[in-house]
TIROTOR-367288 format. One record per residue (C-alpha): residue number from 1; residue in one letter; y, z, x. Coordinates in steps of 0.5 Angstrom, whole numbers. Each point is the difference from the previous one (the first is absolute). Last residue first. Layout:
// residues N
(NUM,'a',(Y,Z,X))
...
This chain:
// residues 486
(486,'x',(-165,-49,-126))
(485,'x',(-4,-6,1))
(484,'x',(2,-4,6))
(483,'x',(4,-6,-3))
(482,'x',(-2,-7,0))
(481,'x',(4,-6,3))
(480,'x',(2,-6,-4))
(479,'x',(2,-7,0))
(478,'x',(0,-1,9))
(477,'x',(5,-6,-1))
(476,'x',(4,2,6))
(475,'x',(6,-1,-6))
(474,'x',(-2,5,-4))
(473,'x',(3,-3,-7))
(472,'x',(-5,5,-4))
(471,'x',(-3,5,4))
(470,'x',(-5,3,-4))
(469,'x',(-2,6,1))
(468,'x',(-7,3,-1))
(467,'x',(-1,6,-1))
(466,'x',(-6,0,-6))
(465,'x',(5,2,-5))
(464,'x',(5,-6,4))
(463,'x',(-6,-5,-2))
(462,'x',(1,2,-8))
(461,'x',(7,0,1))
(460,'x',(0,-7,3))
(459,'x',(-4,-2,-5))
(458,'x',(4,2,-5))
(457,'x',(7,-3,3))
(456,'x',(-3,-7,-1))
(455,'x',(-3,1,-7))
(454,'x',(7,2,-2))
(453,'x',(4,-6,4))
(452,'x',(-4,-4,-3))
(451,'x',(3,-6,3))
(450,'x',(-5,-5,0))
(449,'x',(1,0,8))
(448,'x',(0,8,-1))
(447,'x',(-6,-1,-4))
(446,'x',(-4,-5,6))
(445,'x',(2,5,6))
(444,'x',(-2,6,-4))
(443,'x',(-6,-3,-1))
(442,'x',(-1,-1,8))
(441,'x',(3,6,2))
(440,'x',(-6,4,-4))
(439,'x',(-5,-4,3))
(438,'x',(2,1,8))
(437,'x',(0,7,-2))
(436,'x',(-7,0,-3))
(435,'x',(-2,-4,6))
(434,'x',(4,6,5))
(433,'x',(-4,4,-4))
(432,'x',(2,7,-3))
(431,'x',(-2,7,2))
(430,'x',(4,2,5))
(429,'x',(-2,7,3))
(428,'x',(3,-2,7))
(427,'x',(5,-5,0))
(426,'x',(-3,-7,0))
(425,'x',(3,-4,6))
(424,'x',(4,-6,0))
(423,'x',(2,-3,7))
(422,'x',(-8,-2,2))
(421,'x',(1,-5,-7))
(420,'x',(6,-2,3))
(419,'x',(-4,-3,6))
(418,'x',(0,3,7))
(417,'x',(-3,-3,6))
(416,'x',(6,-4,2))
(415,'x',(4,5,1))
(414,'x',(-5,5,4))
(413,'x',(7,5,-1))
(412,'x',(-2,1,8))
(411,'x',(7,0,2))
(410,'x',(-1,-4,7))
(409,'x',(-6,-4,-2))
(408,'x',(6,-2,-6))
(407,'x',(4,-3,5))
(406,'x',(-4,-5,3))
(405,'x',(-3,-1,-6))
(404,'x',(7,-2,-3))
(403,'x',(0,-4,5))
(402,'x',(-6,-5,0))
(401,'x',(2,1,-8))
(400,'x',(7,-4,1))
(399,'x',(-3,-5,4))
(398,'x',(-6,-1,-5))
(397,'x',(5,0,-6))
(396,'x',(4,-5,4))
(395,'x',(8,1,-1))
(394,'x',(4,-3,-5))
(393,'x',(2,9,-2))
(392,'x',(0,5,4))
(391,'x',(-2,7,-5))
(390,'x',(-6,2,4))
(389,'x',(4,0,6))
(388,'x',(5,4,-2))
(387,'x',(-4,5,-4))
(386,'x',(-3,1,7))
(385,'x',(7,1,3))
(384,'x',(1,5,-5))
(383,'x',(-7,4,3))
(382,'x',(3,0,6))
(381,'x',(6,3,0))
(380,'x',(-3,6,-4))
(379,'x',(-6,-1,5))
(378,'x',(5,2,6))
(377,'x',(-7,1,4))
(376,'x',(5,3,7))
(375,'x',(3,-5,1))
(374,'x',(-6,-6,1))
(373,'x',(-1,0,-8))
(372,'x',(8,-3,-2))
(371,'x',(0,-5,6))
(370,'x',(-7,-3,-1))
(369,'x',(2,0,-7))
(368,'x',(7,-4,2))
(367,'x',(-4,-4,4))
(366,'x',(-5,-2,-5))
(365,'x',(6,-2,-5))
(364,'x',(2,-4,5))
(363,'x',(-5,-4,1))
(362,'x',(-1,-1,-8))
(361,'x',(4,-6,0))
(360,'x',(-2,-4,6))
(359,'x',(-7,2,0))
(358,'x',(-3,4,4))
(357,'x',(-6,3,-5))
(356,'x',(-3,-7,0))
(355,'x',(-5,1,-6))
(354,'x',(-5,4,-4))
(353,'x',(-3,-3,-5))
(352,'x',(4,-1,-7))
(351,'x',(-4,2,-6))
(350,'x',(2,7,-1))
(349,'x',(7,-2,2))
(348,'x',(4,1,-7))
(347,'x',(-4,6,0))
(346,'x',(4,3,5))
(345,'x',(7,0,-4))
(344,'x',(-4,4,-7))
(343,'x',(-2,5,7))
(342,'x',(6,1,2))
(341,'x',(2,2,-6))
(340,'x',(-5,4,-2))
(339,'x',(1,4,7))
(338,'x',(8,1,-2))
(337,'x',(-3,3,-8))
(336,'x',(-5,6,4))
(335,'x',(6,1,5))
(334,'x',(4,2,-7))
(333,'x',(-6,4,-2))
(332,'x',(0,4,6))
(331,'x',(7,2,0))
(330,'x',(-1,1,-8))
(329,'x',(-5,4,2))
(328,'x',(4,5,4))
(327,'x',(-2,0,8))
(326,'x',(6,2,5))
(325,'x',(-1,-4,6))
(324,'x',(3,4,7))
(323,'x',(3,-6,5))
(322,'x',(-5,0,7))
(321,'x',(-5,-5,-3))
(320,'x',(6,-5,-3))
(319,'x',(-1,0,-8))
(318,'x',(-1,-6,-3))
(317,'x',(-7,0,3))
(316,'x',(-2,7,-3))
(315,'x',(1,-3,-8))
(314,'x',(-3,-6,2))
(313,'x',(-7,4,3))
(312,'x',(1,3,-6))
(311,'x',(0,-5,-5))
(310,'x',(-6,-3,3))
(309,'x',(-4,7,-2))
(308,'x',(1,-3,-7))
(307,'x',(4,3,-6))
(306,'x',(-4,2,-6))
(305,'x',(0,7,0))
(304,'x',(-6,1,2))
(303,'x',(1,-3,7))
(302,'x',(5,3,1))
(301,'x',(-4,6,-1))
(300,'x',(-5,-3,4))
(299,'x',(5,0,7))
(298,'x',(2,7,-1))
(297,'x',(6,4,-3))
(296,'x',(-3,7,-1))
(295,'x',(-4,3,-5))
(294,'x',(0,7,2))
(293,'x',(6,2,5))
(292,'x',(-3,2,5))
(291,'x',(-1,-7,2))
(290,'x',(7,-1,1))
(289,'x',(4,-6,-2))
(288,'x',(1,3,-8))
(287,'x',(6,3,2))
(286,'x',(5,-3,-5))
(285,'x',(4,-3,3))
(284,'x',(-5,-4,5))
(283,'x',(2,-2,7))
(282,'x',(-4,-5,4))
(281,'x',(2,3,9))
(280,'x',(2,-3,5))
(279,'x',(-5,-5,4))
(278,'x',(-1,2,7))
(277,'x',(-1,-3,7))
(276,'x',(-2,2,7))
(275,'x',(0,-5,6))
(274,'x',(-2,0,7))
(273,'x',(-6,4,-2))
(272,'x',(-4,5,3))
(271,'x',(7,5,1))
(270,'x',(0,-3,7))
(269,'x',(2,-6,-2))
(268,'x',(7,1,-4))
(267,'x',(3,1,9))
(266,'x',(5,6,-1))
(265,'x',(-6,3,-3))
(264,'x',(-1,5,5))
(263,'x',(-6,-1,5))
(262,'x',(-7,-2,-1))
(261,'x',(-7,3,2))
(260,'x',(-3,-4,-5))
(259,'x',(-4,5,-3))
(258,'x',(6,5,-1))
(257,'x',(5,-5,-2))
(256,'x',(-4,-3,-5))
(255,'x',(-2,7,-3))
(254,'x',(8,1,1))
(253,'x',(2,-6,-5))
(252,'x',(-6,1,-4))
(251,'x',(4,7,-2))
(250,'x',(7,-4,0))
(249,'x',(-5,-4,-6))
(248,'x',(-3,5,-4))
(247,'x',(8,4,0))
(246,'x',(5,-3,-2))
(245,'x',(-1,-8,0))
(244,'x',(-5,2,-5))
(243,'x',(3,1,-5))
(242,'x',(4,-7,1))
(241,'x',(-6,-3,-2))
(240,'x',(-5,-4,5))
(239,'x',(0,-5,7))
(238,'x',(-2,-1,6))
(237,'x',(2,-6,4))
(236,'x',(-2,-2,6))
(235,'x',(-5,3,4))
(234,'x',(0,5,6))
(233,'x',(-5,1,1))
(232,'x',(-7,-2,-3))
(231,'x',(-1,-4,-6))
(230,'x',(-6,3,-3))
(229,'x',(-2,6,5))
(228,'x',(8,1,-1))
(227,'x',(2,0,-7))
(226,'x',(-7,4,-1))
(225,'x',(2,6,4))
(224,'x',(7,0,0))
(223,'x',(-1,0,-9))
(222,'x',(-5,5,0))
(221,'x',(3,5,4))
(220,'x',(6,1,-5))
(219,'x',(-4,2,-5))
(218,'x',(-3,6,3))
(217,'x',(-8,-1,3))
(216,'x',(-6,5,-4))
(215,'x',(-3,6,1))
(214,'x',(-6,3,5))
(213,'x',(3,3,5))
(212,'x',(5,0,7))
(211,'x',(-5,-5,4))
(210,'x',(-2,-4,-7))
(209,'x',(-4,0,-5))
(208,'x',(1,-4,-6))
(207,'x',(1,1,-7))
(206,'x',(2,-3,-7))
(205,'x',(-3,4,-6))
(204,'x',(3,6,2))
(203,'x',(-3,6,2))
(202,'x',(3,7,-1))
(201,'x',(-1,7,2))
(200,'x',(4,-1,6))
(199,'x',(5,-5,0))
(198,'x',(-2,-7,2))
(197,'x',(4,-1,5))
(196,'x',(6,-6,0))
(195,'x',(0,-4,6))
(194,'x',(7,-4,3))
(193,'x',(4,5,-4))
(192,'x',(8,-1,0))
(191,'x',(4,4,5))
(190,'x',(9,-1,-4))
(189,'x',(0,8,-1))
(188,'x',(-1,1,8))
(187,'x',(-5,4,4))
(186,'x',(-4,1,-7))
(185,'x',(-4,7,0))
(184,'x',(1,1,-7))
(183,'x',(0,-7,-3))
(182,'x',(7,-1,-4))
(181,'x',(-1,-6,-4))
(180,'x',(6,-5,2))
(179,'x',(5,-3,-6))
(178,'x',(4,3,3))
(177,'x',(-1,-1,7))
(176,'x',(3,-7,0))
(175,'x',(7,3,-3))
(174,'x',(0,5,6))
(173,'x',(-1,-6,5))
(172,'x',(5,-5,-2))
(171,'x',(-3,-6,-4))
(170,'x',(0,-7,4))
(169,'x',(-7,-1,-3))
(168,'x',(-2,-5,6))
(167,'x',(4,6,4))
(166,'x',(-5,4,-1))
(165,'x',(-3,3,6))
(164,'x',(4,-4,6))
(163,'x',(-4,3,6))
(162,'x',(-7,3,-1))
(161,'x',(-3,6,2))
(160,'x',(5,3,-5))
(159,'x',(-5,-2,-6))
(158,'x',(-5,5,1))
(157,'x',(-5,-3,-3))
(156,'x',(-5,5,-3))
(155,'x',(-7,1,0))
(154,'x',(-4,3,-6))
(153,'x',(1,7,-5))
(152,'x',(0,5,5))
(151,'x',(4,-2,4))
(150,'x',(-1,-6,7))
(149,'x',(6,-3,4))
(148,'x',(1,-7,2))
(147,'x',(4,-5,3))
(146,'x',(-3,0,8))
(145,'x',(-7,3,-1))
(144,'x',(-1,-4,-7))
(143,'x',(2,-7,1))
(142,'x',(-7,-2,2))
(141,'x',(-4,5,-4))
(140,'x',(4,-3,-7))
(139,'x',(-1,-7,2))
(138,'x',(-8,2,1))
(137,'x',(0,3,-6))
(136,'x',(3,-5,-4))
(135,'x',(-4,-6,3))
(134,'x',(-6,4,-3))
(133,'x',(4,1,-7))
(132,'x',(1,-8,0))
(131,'x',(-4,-2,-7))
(130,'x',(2,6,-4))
(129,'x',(8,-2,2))
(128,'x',(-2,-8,-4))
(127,'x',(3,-6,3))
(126,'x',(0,-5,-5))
(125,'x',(1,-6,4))
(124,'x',(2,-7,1))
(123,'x',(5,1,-6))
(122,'x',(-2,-2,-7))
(121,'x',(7,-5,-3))
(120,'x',(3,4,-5))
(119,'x',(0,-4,-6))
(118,'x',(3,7,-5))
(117,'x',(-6,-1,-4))
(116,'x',(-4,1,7))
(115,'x',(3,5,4))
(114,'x',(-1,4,-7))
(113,'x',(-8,-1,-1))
(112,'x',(1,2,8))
(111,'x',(3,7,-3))
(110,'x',(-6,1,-5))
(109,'x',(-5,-1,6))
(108,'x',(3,5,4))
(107,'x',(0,4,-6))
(106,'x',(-7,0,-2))
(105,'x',(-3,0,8))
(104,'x',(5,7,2))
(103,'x',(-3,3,-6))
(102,'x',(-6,-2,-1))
(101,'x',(-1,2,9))
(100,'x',(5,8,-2))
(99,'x',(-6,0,-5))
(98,'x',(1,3,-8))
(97,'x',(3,6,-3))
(96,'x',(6,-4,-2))
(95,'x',(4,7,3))
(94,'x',(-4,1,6))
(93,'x',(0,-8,2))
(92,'x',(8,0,-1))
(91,'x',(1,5,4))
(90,'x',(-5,-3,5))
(89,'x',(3,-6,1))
(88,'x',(8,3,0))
(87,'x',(-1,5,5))
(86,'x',(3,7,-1))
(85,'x',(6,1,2))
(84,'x',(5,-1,5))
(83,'x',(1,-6,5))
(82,'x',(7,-1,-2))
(81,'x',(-4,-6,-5))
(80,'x',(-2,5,-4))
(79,'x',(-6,1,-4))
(78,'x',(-3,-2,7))
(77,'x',(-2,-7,3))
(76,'x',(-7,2,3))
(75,'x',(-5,-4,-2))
(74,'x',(0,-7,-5))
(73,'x',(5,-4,3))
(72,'x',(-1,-7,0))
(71,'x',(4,-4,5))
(70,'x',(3,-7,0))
(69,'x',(0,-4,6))
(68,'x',(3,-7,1))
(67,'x',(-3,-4,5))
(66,'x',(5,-7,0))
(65,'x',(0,-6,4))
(64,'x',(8,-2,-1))
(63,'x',(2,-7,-1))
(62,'x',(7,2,-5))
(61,'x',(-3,-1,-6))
(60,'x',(-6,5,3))
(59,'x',(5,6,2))
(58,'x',(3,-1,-7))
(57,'x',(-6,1,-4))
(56,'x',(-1,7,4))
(55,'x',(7,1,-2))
(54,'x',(-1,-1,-7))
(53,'x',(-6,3,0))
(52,'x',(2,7,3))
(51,'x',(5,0,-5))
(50,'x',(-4,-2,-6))
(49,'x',(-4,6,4))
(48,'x',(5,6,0))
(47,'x',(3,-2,-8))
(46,'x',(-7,2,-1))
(45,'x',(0,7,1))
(44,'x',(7,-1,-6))
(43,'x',(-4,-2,-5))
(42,'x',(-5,6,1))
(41,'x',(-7,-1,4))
(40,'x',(-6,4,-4))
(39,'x',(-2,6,3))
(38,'x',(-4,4,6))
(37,'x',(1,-6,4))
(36,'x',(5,1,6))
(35,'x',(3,-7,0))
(34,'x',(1,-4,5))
(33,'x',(5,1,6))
(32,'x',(2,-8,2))
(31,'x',(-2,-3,7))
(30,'x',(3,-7,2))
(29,'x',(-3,-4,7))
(28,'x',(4,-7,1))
(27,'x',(-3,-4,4))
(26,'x',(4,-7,3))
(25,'x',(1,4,7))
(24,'x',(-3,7,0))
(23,'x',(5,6,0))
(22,'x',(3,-5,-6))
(21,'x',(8,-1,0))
(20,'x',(4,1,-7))
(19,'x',(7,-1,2))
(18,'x',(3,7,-2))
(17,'x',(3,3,-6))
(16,'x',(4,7,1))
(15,'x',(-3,8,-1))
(14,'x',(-3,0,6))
(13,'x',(-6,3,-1))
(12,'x',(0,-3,-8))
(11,'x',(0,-6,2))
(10,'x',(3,-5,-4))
(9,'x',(-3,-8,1))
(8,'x',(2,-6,3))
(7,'x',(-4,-7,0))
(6,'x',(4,-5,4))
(5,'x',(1,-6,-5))
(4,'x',(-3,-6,1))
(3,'x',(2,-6,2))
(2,'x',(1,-6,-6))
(1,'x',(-6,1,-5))
């Protein structure tokens, strides 16, 4: 690869892309706000972390020495993200009447099963908010004389105390608040809790003691506090959904601030990271994003579905991060087919060991997907420069796989650690075996070629009966799939 390209990246404090220079030379420090685990992830929560790896992919393709942190939220975060509500662990403990501990473990576990099938590389921690409430408290203690007032239900922030409140969300102040819960007492609409009480008469699963009573840390506390103590301010880049670029994420701002005894935002580091970036949003026509939706669209049910969770990792990387992505099963199935391709064009190198990745032929190639993922993570642009290289012909193969590598540690589809038979899941409630499928393919296959088209076409009926297309003529040669039981 000839010179580099310099990396940039869009911050959403500015609103422009920037070159991307590390507070620590040849280090790059990444944050991304985890899940609250009071339910299993929706498809469209794990568009933010097949994000965060791609940029944390990328930051190591271009030679830095990444820390990532990912957070665990299992207390504080409320029913609303607007700091309003109960909170999410404990609703979700009192309704399945079972330990807010089972709880938080059981769905924690289940969203890193998710990590996994979508070959997101495992951060350098898993900060867990329960493990840090000490470091909570006394964050909370030193910003609390300067910044702080106290209510009967907790310790508020008063976000006039700090300069530029909001401007990460760039929303005019009356639009702000209305998603703001009205708290008697409350000096302004936009104050959010530090430090929620206990409410007389209640006890919670999850409580501390503290200098303004026994309760638990507000959400937004939680992520100043662990991004900091973990990779100390300011650092370089923190990431999360565009939902939390409204109201979490101004209020991590004004923490940071206090705790820092920062000036305004004019200087992006003063917020506690130099840059704030925000995937858009899935979009799901027919309203089954939303976990209160019942059976809502999670990683597993795709995966019953037949379509592996790889497709879905295609599917979010053929779309630029901050672009909307309209999920439909079509959308899914069309990324499923492009990553069969690839994969029909990599086994072809499966025996070739990884060569010269500058060679004459592909070093261009490798440039131009320098250029694609150092603006901005353009993986649309990057992705069919992969599919370029993988089609060079009359080039080594061990050349051409040196690279293809290069680029794939970038996308993370784990290319050559796929098979087809990886590629081919059973749909939930299947009954037939893929031997008995193999067999029934084999006899059709000898009568079609006697020409008994009769006996042809009854096998198939018979296998379409037990929901398994045959794809005559498939030109990627997959033969068949099966279908997910009605």
């Amino acid at each position: 690869m000839s010179d580099a390209a310099q990396l940039k990246l869009f911050n959403s404090l500015t609103r422009e892309p920037e070159l991307f220079e590390p507070v620590h030379p040849g280090e790059a420090r990444v944050y991304t706000c985890g899940p609250t685990v009071y339910n299993y992830p929706h498809i469209g929560n794990m568009r933010a972390y097949v994000f965060a790896d791609v940029l944390g992919r990328t930051l190591s393709f271009k030679g830095y020495k990444l820390t990532h942190i990912i957070n665990i939220t299992d207390v504080g975060h409320l029913t609303d993200d607007a700091d309003a509500g109960e909170d999410k662990l404990e609703k979700a403990a009192a309704e399945k009447a079972q330990s807010i501990w089972d709880i938080a473990r059981h769905y924690t576990e289940a969203y890193w099963d998710d990590i996994k099938a979508l070959n997101i590389r495992q951060p350098a921690e898993w900060s867990i908010a329960t493990d840090y409430v000490p470091q909570m408290l006394e964050f909370a203690k030193s910003i609390a004389d300067k910044h702080c007032y106290e209510l009967d239900s907790g310790l508020y922030f008063d976000v006039s105390t700090v300069d530029d409140y909001g401007r990460l969300a760039r929303a005019a102040t009356d639009e702000g608040e209305g998603r703001i819960e009205k708290v008697e007492g409350k000096r302004h609409a936009a104050d959010f809790a530090i430090w929620r009480k206990t409410p007389p008469g209640e006890k919670r699963q999850m409580e501390w003691d503290s200098p303004w009573g026994r309760g638990a840390p507000g959400w937004h506390l939680e992520c100043s506090v662990m991004s900091g103590k973990l990779l100390g301010f300011p650092f370089d880049i923190h990431t999360g959904g565009i939902d939390h670029r409204e109201i979490h994420h101004p209020n991590e701002i004004a923490q940071n601030q206090a705790f820092c005894c920062t000036n305004g935002l004019d200087v992006p580091a003063n917020s506690g990271a130099r840059v704030w970036m925000h995937n858009n949003f899935l979009v799901e026509r027919s309203g089954k994003m939303s976990k209160s939706s019942g059976e809502f669209l999670r990683l597993q049910l795709l995966i019953d579905k037949g379509y592996h969770p790889l497709a879905y990792r295609m599917m979010c990387l053929q779309a630029h991060y901050r672009s909307e992505l309209e999920f439909s099963w079509e959308g899914l199935g069309a990324a499923l087919t492009r990553l069969k391709r690839i994969l029909m064009a990599a086994e072809r190198l499966a025996e070739a060991e990884a060569g010269d990745a500058s060679h004459p032929k592909l070093a261009p190639l490798m440039d131009k997907f320098d250029a694609a993922i150092s603006d901005d993570l353009n993986t649309p642009v990057a992705l069919t420069v992969f599919e370029d290289a993988l089609a060079m012909k009359k080039v080594d193969p061990g050349a051409k796989r040196a690279v293809l590598e290069r680029m794939d540690a970038v996308l993370g589809l784990g290319l050559f650690d796929l098979t087809r038979a990886d590629l081919r899941l059973r749909p939930k409630g299947t009954t037939i075996s893929e031997a008995e499928i193999e067999d029934a393919l084999a006899r059709r296959k000898e009568v079609r070629a006697a020409k008994d088209f009769a006996t042809s076409d009854a096998i198939r009926d018979e296998l379409a009966a037990s929901g398994v297309e045959v794809m005559d003529g498939d030109p990627l040669g997959w033969e068949w799939k099966l279908e997910s039981p009605a």
